[in-house]
C-alpha positions as CSV (number, residue, x, y, z in Angstrom):
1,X,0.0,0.0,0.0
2,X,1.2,3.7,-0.8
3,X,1.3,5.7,2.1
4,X,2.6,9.6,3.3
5,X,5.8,9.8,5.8
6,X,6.1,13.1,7.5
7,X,9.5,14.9,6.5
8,X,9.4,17.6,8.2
9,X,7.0,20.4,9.7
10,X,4.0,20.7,6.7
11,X,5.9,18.5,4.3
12,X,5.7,14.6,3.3
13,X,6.9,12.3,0.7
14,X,5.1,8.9,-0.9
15,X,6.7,5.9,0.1
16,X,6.2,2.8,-1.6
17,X,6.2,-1.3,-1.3
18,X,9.4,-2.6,-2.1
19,X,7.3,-4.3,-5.0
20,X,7.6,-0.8,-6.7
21,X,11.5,-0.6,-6.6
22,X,11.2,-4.2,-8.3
23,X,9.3,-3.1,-10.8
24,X,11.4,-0.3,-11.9
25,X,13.5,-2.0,-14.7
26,X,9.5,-2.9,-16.5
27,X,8.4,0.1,-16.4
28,X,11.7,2.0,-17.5
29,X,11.6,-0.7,-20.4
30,X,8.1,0.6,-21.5
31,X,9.2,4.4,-20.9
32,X,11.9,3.4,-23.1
33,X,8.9,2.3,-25.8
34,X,6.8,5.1,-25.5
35,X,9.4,7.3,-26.3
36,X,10.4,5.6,-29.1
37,X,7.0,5.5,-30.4
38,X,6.1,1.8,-29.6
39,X,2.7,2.4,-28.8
40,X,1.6,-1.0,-29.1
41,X,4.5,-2.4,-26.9
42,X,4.9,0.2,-24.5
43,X,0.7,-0.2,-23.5
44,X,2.1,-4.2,-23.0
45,X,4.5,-2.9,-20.4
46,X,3.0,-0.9,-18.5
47,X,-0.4,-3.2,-18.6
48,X,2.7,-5.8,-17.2
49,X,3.6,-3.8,-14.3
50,X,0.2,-2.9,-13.1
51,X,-0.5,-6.8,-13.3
52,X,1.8,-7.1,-10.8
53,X,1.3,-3.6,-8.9
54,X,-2.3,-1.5,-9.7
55,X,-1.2,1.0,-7.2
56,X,2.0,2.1,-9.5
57,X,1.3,5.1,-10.3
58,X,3.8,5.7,-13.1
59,X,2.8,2.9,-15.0
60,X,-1.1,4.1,-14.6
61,X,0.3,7.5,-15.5
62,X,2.0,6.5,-18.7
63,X,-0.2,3.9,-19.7
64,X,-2.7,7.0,-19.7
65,X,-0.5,8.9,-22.0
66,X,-0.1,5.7,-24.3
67,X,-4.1,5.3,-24.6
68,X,-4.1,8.8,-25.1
69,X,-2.0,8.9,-27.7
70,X,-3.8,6.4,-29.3
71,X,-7.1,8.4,-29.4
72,X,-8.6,6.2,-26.5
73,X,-9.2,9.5,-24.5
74,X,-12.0,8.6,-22.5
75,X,-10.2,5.4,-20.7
76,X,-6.6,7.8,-20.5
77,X,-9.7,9.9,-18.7
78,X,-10.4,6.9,-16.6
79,X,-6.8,6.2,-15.7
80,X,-6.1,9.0,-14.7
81,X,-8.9,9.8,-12.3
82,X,-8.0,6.2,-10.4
83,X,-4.8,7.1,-10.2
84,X,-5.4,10.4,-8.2
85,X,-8.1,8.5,-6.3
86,X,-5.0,5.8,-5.3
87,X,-2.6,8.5,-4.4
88,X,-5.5,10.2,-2.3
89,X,-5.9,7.2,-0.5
90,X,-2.6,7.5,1.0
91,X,-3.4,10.7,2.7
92,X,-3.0,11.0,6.2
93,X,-6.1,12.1,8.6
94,X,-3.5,14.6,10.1
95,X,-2.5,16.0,6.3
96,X,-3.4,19.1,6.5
97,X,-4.7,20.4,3.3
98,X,-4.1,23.6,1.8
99,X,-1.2,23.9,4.3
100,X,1.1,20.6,3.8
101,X,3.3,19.8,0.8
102,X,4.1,17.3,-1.4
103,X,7.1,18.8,-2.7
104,X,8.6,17.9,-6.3
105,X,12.1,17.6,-5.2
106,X,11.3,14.7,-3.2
107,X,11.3,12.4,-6.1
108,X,8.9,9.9,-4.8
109,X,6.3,12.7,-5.0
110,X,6.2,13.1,-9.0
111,X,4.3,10.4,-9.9
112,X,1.4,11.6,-7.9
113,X,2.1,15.2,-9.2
114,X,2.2,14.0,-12.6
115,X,-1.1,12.0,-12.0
116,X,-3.2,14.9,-10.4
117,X,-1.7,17.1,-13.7
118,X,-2.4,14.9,-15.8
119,X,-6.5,14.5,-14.4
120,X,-6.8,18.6,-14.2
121,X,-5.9,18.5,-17.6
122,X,-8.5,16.2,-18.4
123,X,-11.1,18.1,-17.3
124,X,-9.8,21.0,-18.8
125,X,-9.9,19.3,-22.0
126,X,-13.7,17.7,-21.1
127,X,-14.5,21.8,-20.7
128,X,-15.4,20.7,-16.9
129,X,-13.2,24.1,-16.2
130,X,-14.9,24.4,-12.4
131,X,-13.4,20.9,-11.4
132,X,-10.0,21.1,-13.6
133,X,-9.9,24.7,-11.9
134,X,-9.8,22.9,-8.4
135,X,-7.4,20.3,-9.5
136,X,-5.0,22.9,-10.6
137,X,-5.5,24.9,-7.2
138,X,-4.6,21.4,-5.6
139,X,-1.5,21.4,-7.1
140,X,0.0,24.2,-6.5
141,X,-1.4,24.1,-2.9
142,X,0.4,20.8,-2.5
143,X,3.7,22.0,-4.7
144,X,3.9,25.3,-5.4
145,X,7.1,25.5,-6.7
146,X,4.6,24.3,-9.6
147,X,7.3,22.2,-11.9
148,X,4.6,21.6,-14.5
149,X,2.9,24.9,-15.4
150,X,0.0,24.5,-13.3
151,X,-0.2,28.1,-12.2
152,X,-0.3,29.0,-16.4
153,X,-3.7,26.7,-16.5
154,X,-5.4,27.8,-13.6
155,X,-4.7,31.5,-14.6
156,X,-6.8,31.1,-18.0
157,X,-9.4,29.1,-16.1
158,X,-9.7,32.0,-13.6
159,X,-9.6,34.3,-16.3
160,X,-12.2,32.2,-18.7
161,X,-14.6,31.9,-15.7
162,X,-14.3,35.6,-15.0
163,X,-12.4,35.3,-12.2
164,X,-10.5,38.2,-12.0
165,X,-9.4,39.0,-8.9
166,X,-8.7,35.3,-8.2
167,X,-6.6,35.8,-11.6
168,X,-4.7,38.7,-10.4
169,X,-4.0,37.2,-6.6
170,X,-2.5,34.2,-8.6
171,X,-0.4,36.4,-10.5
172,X,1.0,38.0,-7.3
173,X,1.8,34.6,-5.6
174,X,4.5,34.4,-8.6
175,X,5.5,37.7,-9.2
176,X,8.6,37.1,-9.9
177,X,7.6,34.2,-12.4
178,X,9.9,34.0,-15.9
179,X,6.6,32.6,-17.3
180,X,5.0,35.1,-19.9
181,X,1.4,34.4,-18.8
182,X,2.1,36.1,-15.0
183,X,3.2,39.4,-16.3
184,X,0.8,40.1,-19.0
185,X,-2.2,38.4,-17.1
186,X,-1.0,40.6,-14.1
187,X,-1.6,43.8,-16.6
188,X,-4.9,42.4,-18.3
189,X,-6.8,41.7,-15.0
190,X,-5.7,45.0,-12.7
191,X,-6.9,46.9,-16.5
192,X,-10.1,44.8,-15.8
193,X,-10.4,45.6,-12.6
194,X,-10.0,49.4,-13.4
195,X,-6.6,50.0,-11.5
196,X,-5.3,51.9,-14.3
197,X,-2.1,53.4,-12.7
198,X,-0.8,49.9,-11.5
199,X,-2.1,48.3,-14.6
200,X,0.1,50.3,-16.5
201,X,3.2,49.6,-14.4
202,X,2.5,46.0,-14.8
203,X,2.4,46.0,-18.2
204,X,5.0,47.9,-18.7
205,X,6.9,45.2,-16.7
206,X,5.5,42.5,-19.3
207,X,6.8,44.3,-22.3
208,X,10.1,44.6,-21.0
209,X,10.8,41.5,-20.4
210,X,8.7,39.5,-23.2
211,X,8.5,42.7,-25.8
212,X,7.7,39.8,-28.6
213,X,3.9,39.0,-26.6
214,X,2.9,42.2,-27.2
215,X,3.7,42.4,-30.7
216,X,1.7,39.0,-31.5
217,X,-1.8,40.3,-29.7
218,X,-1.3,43.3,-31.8
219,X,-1.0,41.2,-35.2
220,X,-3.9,40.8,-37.7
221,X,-2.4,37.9,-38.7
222,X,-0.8,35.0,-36.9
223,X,1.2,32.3,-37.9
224,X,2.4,30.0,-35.7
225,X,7.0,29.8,-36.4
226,X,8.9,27.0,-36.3
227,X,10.0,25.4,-33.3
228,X,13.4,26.0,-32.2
229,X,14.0,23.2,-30.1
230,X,11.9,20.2,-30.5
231,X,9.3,19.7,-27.5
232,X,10.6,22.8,-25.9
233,X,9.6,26.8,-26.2
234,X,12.2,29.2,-26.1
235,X,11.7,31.3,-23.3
236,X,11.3,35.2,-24.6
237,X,10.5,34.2,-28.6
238,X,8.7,33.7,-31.6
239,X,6.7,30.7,-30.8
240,X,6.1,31.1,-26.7
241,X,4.3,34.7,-28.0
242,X,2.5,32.9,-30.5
243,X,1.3,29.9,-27.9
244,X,0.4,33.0,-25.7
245,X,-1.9,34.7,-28.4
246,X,-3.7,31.4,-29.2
247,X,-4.4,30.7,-25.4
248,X,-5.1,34.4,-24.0
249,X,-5.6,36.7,-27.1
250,X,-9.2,36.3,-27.4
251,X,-9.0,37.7,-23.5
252,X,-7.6,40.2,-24.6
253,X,-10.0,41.0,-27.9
254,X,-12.6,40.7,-25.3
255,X,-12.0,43.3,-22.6
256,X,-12.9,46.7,-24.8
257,X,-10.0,48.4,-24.9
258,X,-7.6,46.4,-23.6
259,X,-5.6,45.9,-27.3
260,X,-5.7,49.7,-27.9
261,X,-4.2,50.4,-24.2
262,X,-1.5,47.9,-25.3
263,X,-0.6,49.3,-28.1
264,X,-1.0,52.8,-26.7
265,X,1.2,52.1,-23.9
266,X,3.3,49.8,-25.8
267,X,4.5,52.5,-28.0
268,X,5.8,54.9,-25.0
269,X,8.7,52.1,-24.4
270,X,11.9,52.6,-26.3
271,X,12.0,50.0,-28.6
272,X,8.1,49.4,-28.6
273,X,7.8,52.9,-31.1
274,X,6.3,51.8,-34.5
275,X,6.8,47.8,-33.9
276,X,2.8,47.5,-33.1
């Protein structure tokens, strides 16, 4: 059985069977499938180790991904929601929810991480946004450090639900977030909210430091630019301002005046003049 040990004051780790450990080399093997794009063979793995273990929750994980990959949505749905129900079933009576951790640099915790990610964004994608919203919440509650981009989902949930000073609290829990989608939702929900004078400081902010985001809401055309680096976005160009437009540029179409205050403020920055 899967079960919480107590690290230290508000923060615990997974521990698992020794049957897991045993198990390692199978599911690595199948990892080692998927990747190569062994559908077929990979599904035979995994379906192998949770023979043996149903509680492994890296083989339910990535058995999920496979079915998913194959179109079988609805049972990668499936998976996924057991999986988080296992992992819950560890849980503690004294875990203290909204205040204890399940921190990502405790390795042991990933798999559960990766599960309760992997659920939200199920519902996200079964446009159940109230539940995928709280599955999000969940996971930064539990690690906020938020390894996965969590905080970016539950932003344009908050923001689709019209949730906006939800959507600008969030923002201010990572202020200091790299991520694109904290700055300029920062800017977009205190213009919203009709705090002019520290909307415009915020977006000022965002345009400094991702001055290629602005320049993609104000396109009338968008075409999304060849990756750089397979599987990864390239922090600060072409195609994470593009995969910001196609997620949050109908937000900002939709607040009146919220693209003409871009530009307008845009074009007082040196280097900003004439590029809108």
């Amino acid at each position: 059985m899967l079960r919480l040990s107590r690290l230290g004051p508000h923060e615990w780790q997974f521990v698992y069977p020794d049957l897991y450990r045993e198990l390692m080399d199978e599911f690595h093997a199948g990892c080692e499938l998927f990747e190569e794009g062994r559908l077929i063979e990979a599904e035979l793995a995994f379906r192998k180790v949770l023979a043996h273990m149903p509680e492994h929750l890296d083989a339910i994980h990535h058995l999920a991904l496979v079915l998913s990959n194959q179109g079988e949505d609805l049972h990668a749905y499936d998976l996924w929601q057991l999986s988080v129900v296992i992992g819950h079933m560890a849980f503690p009576p004294e875990f203290e929810h909204d205040v204890d951790r399940l921190p990502w640099s405790h390795l042991d915790n990933r798999p559960f991480l990766r599960c309760l990610y992997g659920w939200a964004l199920a519902r996200y994608e079964s446009e159940q946004l109230e539940e995928a919203l709280s599955l999000f919440q969940e996971y930064l509650s539990l690690n906020p450090d938020d390894n996965q981009g969590a905080r970016s989902m539950a932003l344009e949930l908050l923001v689709t639900l019209g949730r906006w000073e939800d959507a600008f609290n969030l923002t201010m829990r990572y202020h200091e977030d790299i991520l694109c989608e904290m700055a300029y939702g920062r800017a977009l929900a205190l213009y919203k909210l009709q705090r002019d004078d520290l909307a415009t400081v915020a977006l000022r902010e965002a345009v400094r430091s991702t001055p290629r985001v602005r320049r993609e809401l104000l396109k009338k055309t968008h075409r999304r630019p060849p990756p750089k680096w397979h599987g990864h976005i390239e922090l600060g160009g072409a195609e994470e301002a593009w995969e910001y437009w196609r997620r949050f540029g109908s937000f900002w179409r939709d607040v009146p005046g919220a693209l003409d205050w871009l530009r307008e403020e845009g074009e007082r920055l040196p280097g900003e003049r004439g590029s809108g």
